[in-house]
Structure formats: structure tokens, C-alpha cells
mmJSON file of the N, C-alpha and C atoms, coordinates in Angstrom:
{"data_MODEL":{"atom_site":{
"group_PDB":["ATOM","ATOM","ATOM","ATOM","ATOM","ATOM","ATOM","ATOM","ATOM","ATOM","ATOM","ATOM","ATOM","ATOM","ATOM","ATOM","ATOM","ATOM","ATOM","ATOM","ATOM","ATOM","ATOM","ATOM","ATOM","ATOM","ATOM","ATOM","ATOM","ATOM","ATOM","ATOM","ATOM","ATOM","ATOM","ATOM","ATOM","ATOM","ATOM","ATOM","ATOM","ATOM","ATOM","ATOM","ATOM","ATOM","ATOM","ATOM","ATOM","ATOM","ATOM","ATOM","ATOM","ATOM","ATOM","ATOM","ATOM","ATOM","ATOM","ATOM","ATOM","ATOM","ATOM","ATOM","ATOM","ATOM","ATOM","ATOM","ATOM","ATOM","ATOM","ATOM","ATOM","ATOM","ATOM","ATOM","ATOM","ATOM","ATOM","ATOM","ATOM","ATOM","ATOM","ATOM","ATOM","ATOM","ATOM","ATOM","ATOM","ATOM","ATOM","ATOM","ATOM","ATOM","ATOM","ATOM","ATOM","ATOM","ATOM","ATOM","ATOM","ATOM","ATOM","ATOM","ATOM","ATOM","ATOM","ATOM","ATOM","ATOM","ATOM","ATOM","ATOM","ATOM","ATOM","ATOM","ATOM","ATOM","ATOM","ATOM","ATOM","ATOM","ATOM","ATOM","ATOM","ATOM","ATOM","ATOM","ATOM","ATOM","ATOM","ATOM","ATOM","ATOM","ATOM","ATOM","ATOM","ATOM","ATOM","ATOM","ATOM","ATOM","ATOM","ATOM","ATOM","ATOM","ATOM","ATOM","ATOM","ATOM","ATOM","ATOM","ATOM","ATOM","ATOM","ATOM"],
"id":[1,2,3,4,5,6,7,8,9,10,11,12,13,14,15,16,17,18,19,20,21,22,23,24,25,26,27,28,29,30,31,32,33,34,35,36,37,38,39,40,41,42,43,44,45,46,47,48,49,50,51,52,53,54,55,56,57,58,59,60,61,62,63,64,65,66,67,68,69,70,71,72,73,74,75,76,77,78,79,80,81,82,83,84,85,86,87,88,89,90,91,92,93,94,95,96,97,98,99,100,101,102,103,104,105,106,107,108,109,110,111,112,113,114,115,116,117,118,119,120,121,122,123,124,125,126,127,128,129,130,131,132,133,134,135,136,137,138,139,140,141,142,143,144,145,146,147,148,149,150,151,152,153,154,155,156],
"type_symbol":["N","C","C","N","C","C","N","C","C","N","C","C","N","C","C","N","C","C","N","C","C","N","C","C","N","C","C","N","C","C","N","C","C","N","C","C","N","C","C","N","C","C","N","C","C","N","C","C","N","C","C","N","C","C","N","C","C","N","C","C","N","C","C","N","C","C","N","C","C","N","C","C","N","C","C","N","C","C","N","C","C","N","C","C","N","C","C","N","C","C","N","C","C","N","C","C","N","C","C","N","C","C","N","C","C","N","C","C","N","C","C","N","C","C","N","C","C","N","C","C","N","C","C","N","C","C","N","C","C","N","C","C","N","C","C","N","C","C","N","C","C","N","C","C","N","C","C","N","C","C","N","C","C","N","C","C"],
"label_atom_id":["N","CA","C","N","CA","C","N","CA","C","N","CA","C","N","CA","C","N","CA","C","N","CA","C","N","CA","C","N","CA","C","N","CA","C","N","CA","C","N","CA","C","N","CA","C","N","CA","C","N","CA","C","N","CA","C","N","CA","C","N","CA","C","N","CA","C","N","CA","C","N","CA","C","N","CA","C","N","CA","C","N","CA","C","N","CA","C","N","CA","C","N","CA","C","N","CA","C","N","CA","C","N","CA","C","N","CA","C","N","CA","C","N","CA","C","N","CA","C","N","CA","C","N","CA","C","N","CA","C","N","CA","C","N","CA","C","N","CA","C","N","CA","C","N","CA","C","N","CA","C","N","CA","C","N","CA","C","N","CA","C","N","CA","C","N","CA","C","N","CA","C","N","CA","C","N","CA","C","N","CA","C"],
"label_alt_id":[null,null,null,null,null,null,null,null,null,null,null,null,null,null,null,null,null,null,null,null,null,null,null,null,null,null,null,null,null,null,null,null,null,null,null,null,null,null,null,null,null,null,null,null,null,null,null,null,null,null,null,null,null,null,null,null,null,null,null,null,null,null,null,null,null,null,null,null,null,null,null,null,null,null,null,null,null,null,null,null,null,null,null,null,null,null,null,null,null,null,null,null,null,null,null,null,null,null,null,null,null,null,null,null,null,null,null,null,null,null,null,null,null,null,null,null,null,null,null,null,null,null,null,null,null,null,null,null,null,null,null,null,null,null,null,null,null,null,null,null,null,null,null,null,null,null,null,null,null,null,null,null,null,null,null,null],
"label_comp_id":["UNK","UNK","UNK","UNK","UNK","UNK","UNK","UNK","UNK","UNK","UNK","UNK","UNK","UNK","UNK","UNK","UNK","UNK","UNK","UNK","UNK","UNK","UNK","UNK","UNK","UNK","UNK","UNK","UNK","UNK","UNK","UNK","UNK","UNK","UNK","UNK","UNK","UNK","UNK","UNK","UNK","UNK","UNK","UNK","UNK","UNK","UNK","UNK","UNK","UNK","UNK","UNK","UNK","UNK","UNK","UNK","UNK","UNK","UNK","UNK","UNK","UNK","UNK","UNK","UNK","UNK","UNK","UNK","UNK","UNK","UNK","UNK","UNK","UNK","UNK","UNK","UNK","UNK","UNK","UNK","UNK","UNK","UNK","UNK","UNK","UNK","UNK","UNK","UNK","UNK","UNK","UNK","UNK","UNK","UNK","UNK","UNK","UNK","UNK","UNK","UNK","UNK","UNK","UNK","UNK","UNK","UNK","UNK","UNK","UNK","UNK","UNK","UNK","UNK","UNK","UNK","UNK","UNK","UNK","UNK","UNK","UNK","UNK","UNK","UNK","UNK","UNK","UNK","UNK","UNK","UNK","UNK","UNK","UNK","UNK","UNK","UNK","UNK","UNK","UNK","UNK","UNK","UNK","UNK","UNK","UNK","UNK","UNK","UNK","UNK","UNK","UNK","UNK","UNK","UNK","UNK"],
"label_asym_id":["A","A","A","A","A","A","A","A","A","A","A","A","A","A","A","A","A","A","A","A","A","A","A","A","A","A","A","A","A","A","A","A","A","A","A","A","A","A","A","A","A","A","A","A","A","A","A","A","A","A","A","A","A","A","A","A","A","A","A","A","A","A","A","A","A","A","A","A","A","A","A","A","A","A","A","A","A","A","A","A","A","A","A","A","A","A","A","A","A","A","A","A","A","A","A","A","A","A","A","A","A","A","A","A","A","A","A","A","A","A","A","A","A","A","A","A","A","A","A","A","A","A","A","A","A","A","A","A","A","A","A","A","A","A","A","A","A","A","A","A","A","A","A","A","A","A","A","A","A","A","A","A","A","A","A","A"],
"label_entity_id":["1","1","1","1","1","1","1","1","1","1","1","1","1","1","1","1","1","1","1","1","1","1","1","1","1","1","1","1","1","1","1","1","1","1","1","1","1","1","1","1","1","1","1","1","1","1","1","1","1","1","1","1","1","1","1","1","1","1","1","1","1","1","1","1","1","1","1","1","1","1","1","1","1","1","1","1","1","1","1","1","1","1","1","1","1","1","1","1","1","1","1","1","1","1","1","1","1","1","1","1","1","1","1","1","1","1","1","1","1","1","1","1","1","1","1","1","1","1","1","1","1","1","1","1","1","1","1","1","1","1","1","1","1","1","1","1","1","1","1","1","1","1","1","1","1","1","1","1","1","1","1","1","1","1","1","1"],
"label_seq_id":[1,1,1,2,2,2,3,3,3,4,4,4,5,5,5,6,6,6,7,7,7,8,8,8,9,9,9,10,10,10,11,11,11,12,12,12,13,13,13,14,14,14,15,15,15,16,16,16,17,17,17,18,18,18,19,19,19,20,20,20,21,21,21,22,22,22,23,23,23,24,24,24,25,25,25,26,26,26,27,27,27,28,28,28,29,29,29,30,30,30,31,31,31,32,32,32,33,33,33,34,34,34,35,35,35,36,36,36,37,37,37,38,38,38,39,39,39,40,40,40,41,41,41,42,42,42,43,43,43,44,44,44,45,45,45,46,46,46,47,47,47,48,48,48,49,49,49,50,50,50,51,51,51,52,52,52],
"pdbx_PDB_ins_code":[null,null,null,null,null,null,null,null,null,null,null,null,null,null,null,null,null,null,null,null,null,null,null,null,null,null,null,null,null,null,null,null,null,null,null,null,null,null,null,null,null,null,null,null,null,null,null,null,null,null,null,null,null,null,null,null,null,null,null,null,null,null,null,null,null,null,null,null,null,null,null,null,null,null,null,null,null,null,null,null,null,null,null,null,null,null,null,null,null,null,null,null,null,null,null,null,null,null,null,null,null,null,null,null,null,null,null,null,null,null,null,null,null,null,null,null,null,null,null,null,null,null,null,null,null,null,null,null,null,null,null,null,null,null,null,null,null,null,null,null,null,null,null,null,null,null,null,null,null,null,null,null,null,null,null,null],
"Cartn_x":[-85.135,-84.248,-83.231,-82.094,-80.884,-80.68,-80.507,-80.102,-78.913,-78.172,-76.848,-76.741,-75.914,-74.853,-73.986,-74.103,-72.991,-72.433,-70.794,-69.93,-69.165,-68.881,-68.041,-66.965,-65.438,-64.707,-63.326,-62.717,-62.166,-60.35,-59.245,-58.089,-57.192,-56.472,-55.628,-54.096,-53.649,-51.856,-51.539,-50.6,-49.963,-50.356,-50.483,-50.806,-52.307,-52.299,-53.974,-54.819,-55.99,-56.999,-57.882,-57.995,-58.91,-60.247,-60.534,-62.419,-62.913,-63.131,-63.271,-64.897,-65.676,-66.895,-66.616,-67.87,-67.757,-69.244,-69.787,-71.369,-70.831,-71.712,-72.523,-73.314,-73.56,-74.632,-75.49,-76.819,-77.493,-77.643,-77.295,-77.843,-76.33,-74.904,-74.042,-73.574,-72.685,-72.867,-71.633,-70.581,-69.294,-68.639,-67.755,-67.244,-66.035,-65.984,-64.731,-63.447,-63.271,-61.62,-62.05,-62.959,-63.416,-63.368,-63.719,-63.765,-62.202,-61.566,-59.774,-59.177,-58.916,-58.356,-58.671,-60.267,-60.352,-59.592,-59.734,-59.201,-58.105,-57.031,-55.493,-55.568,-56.137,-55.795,-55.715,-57.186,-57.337,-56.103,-55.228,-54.746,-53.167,-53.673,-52.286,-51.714,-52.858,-53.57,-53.217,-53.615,-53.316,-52.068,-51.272,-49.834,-48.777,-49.233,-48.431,-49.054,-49.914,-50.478,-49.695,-49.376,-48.602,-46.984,-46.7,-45.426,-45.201,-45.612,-45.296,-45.714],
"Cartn_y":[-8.205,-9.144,-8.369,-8.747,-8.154,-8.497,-7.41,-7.946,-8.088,-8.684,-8.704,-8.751,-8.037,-8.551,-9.005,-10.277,-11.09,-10.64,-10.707,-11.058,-11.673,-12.332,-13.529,-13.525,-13.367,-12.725,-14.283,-14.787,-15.762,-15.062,-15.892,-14.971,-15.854,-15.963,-16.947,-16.505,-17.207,-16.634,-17.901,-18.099,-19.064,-20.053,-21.313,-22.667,-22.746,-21.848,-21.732,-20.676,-21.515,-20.178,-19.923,-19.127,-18.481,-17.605,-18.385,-18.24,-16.828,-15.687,-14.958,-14.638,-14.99,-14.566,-13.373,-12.499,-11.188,-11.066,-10.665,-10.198,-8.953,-7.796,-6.674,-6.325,-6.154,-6.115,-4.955,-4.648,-3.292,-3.027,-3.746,-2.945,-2.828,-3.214,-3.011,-1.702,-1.935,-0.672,0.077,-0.851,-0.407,-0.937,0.053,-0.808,-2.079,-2.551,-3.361,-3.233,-1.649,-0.933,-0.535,-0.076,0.409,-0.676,-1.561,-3.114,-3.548,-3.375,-4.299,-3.285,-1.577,-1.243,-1.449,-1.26,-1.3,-2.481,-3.72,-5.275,-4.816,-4.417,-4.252,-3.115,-2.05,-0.984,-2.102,-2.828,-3.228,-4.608,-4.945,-6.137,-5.58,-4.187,-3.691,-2.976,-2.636,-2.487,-3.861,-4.464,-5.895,-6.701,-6.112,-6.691,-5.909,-4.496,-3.563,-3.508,-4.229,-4.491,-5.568,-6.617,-8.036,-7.552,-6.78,-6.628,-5.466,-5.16,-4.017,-4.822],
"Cartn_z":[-31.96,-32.633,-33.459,-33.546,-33.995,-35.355,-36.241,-37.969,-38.493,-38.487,-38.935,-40.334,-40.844,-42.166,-42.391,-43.275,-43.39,-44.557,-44.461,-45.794,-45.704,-46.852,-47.181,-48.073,-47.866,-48.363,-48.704,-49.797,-49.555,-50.109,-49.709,-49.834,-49.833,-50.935,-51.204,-50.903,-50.134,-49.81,-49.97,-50.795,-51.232,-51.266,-51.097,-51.499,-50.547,-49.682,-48.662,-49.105,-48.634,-48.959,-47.791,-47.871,-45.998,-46.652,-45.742,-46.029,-45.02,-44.954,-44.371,-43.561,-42.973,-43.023,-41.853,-42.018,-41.156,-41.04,-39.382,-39.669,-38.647,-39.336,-38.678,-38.278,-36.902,-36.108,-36.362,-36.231,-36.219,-34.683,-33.839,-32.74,-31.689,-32.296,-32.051,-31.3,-29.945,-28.727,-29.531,-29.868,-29.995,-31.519,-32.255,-33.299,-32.928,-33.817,-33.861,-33.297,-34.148,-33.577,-32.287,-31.68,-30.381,-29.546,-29.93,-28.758,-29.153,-29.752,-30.201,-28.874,-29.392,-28.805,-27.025,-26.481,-25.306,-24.664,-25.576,-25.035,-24.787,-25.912,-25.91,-24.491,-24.316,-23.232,-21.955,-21.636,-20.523,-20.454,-21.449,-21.188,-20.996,-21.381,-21.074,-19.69,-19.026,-17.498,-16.877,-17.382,-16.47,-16.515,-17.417,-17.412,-16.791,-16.348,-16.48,-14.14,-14.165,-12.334,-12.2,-12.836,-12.431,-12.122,-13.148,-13.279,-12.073,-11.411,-10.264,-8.7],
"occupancy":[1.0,1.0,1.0,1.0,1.0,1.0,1.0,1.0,1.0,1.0,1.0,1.0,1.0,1.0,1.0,1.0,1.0,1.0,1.0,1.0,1.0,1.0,1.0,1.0,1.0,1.0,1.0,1.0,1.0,1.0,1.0,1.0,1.0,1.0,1.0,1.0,1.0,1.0,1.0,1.0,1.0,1.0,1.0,1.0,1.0,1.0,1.0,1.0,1.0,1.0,1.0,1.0,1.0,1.0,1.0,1.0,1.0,1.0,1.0,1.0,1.0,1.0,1.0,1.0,1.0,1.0,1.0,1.0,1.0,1.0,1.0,1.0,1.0,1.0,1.0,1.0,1.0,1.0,1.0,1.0,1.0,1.0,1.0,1.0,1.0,1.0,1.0,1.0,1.0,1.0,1.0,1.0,1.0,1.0,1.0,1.0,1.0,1.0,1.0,1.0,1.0,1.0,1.0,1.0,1.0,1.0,1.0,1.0,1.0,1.0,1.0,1.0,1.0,1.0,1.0,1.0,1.0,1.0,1.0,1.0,1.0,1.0,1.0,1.0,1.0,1.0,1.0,1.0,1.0,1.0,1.0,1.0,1.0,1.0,1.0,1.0,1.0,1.0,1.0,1.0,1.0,1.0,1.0,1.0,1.0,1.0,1.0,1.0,1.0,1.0,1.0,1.0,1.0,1.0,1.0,1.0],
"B_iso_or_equiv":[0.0,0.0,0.0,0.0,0.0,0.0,0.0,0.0,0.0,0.0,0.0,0.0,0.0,0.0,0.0,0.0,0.0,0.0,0.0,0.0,0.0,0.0,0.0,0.0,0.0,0.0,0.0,0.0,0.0,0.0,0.0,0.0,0.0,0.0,0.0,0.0,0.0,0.0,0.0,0.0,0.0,0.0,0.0,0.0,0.0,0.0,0.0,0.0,0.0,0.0,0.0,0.0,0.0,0.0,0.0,0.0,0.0,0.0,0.0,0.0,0.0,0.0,0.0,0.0,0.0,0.0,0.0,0.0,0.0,0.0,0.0,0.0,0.0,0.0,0.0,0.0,0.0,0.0,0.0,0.0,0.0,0.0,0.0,0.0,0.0,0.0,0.0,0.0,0.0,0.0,0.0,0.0,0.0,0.0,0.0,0.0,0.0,0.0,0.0,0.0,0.0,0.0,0.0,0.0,0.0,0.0,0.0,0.0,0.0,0.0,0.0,0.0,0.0,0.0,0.0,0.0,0.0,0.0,0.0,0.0,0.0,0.0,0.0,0.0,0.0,0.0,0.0,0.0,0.0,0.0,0.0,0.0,0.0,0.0,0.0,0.0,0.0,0.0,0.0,0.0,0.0,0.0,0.0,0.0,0.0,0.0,0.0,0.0,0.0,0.0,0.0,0.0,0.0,0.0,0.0,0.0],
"pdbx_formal_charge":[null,null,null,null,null,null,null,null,null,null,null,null,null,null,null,null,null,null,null,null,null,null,null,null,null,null,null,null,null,null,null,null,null,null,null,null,null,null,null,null,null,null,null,null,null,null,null,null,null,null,null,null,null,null,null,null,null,null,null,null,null,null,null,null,null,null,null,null,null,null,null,null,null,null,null,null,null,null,null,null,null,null,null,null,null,null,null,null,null,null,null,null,null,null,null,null,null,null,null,null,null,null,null,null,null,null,null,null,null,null,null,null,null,null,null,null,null,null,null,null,null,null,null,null,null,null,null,null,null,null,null,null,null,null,null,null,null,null,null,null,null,null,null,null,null,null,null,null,null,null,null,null,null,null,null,null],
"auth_seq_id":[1,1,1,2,2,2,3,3,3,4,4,4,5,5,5,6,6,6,7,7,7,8,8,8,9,9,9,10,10,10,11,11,11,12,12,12,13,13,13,14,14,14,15,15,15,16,16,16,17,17,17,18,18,18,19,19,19,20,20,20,21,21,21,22,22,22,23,23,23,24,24,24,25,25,25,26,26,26,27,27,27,28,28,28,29,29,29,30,30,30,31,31,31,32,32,32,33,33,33,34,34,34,35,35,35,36,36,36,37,37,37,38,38,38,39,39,39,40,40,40,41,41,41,42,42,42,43,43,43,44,44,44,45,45,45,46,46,46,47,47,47,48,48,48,49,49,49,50,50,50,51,51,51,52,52,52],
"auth_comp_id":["UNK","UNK","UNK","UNK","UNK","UNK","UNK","UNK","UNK","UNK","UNK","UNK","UNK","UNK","UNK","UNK","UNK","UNK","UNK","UNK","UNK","UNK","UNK","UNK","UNK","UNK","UNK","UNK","UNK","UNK","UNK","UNK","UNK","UNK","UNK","UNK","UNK","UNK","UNK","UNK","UNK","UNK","UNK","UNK","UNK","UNK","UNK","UNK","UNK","UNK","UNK","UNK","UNK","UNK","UNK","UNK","UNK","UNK","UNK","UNK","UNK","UNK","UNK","UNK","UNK","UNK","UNK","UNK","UNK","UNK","UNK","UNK","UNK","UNK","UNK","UNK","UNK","UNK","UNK","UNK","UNK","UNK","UNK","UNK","UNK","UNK","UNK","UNK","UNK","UNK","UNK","UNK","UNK","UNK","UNK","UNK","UNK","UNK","UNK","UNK","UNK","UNK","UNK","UNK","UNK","UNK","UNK","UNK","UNK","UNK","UNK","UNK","UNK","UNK","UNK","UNK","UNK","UNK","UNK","UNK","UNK","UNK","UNK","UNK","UNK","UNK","UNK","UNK","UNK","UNK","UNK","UNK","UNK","UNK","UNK","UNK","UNK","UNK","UNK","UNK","UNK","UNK","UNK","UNK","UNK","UNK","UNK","UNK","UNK","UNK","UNK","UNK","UNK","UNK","UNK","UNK"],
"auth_asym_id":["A","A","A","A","A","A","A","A","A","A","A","A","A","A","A","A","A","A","A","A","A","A","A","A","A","A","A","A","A","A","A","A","A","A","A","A","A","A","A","A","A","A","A","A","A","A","A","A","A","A","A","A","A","A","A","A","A","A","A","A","A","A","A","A","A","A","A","A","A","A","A","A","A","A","A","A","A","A","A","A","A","A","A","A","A","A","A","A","A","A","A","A","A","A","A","A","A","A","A","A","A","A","A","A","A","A","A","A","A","A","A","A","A","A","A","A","A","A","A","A","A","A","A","A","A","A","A","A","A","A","A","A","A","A","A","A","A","A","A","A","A","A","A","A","A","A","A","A","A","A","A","A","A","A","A","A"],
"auth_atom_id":["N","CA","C","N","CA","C","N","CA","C","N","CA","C","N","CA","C","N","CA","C","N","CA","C","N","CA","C","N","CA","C","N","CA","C","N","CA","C","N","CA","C","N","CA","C","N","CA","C","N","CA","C","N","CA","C","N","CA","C","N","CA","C","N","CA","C","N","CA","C","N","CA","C","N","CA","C","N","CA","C","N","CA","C","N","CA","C","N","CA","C","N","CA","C","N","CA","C","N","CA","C","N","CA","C","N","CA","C","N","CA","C","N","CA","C","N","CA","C","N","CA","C","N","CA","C","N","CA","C","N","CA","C","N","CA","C","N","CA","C","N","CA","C","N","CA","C","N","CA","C","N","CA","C","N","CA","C","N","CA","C","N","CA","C","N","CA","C","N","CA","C","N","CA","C","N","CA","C","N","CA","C"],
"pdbx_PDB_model_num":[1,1,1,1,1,1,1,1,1,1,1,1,1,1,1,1,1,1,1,1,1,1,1,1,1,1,1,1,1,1,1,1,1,1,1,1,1,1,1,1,1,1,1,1,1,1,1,1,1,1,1,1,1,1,1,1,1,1,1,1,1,1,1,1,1,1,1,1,1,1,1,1,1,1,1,1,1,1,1,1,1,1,1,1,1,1,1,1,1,1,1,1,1,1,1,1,1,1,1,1,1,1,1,1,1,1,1,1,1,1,1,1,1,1,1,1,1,1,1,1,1,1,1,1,1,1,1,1,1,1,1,1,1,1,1,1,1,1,1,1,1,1,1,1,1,1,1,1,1,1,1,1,1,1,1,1]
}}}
């Protein structure tokens, strides 16, 4: 079973406020920036096959 950590972060920009929650996995393969950038590489692979 997987343990996560939660945080709860709230952020007021102007007349709104944004409720932030975030959990961290312990048994997590990849970070965050490691999984953003792969998405962005592979979506950039796939736009860059349409367009040819």
C-alpha cells in the first residue's frame, strides 16, 4: 500500500483564492518535473509527426 503526503497550500490573487492540495507518493517511479517534461517531449514528437 502506497503512503502519500498531503499538502494544502491556499493563494489569494486578487479577488480569488485557490485552494492548492498536493500529495506525494512514496513509491513514486518518476518526479513531477520528470513526468511534465517527458509529456511535453512526447507531445512534442507528436506534433512535430503530424506536421511532416
Amino acid at each position: 500500500m502506497s503512503e502519500n503526503t498531503v499538502s494544502i497550500t491556499e493563494k489569494a490573487i486578487g479577488d480569488t483564492l485557490y485552494i492548492i492540495e498536493s500529495a506525494v507518493s512514496s513509491v513514486a517511479k518518476e518526479t513531477a518535473y520528470d513526468k511534465l517534461k517527458r509529456m511535453i517531449l512526447n507531445d512534442t514528437k507528436s506534433l512535430e509527426m503530424k506536421a511532416s
